[in-house]
Every structure is written in C-alpha cells, then in structure tokens.
C-alpha positions as CSV (number, residue, x, y, z in Angstrom):
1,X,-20.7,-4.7,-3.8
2,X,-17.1,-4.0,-2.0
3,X,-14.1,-6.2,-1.1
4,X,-14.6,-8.0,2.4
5,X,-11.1,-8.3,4.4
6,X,-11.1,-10.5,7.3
7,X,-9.8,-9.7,10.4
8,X,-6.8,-11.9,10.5
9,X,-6.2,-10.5,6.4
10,X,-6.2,-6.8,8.0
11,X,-4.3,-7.8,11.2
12,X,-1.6,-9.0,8.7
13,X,-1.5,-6.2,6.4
14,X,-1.1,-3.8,9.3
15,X,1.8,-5.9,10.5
16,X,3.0,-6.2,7.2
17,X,3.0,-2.6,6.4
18,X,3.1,-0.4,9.3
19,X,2.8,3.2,9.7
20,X,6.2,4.9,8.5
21,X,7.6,2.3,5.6
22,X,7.9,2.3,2.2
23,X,6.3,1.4,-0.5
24,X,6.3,1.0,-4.5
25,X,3.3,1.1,-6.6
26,X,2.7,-2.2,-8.8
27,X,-0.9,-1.4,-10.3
28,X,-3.0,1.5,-9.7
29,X,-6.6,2.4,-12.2
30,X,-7.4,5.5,-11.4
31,X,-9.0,8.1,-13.9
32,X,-8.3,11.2,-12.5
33,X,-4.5,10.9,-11.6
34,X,-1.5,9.4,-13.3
35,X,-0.1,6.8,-10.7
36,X,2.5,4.8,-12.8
37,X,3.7,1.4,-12.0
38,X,7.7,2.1,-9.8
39,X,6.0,5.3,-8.1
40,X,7.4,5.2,-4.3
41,X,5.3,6.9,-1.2
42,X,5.1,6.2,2.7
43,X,2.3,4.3,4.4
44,X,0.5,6.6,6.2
45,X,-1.8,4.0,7.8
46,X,-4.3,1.0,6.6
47,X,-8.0,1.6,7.2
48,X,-10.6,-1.0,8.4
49,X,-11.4,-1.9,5.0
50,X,-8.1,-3.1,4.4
51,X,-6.8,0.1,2.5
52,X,-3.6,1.1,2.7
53,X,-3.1,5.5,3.2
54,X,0.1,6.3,1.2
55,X,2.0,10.2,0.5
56,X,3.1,9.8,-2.9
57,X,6.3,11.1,-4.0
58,X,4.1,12.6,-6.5
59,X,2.1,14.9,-4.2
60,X,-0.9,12.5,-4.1
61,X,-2.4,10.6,-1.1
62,X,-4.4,8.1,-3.1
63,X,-5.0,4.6,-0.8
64,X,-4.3,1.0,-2.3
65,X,-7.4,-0.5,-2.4
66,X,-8.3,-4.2,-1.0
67,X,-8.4,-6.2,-3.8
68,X,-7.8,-4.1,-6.6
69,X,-4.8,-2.3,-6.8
70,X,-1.4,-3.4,-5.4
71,X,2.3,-2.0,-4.0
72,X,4.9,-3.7,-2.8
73,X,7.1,-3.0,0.7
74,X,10.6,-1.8,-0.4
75,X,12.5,-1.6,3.4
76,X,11.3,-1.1,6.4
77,X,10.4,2.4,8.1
78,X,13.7,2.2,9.9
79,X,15.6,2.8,6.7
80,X,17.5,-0.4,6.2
81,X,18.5,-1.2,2.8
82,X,17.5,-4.7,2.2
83,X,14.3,-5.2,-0.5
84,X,11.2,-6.9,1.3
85,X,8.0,-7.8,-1.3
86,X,4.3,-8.6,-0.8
87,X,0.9,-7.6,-2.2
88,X,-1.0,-5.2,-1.2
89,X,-4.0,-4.9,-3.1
90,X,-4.6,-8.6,-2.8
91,X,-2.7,-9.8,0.2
C-alpha cells in the first residue's frame, strides 16, 4: 500500500522545491547505496507521487520519497546565500 499526496500537498512541494535548487539530505534507507545524512544534490523535478528527482553530489539520482525519507532546501536555485528549511519526505 503507497503514500497518497494530495493535490494541494504536491502543488506545495513543487512550489516549495522547484526545478534547479538545492537540497540536503536528512534521512535516506536505502539498501543498495550509501546516502548519508548532510549529502547535497539539485532537484531535478517532483513527480505526481509527490517524489522529489535529485543529482546527488555523489553521482546518484535516487528520488526522496513521500513520506519516507526527507531533505531539506538549502538556498534557492538562484544562488542566494541565505538557509531556507522544510521537509520533504513528509511535507
């Protein structure tokens, strides 16, 4: 049984993370990579389940999954230098 988003959750995310800005990784279980807590990437995109598409600094693409894993927005895509926080595995 998956994670349902809601429209207006998913609307938010996307306007919360858009296409281009960074991220930091808070909590990621994944067996088959190592994706420590602090790891930075780019959003790539947030599909209709509410994932959100990041390029790792690491070389990996893994998404944040809805609900079970979460990142944090670090600046915006436009490179200012001021910190900005949320949840996205649970947001």
């Amino acid at each position: 049984m998956g994670i349902y988003i809601k429209k207006e959750e998913l609307e938010a995310l996307r306007e919360r993370y858009p296409k281009g800005c960074r991220v930091e990784l808070i909590k990621m279980d994944d067996p088959y990579r190592e994706m420590p807590p602090g790891l930075k990437g780019v959003v790539t995109g947030i599909d209709d389940s509410g994932s959100i598409h990041v390029q790792w600094q690491n070389g990996s693409s893994l998404a944040v999954i809805f609900g079970e894993d979460e990142c944090r927005k670090i600046c915006w895509s436009s490179g200012a230098k001021r910190r900005m926080s949320g949840t996205g595995g649970g947001a």
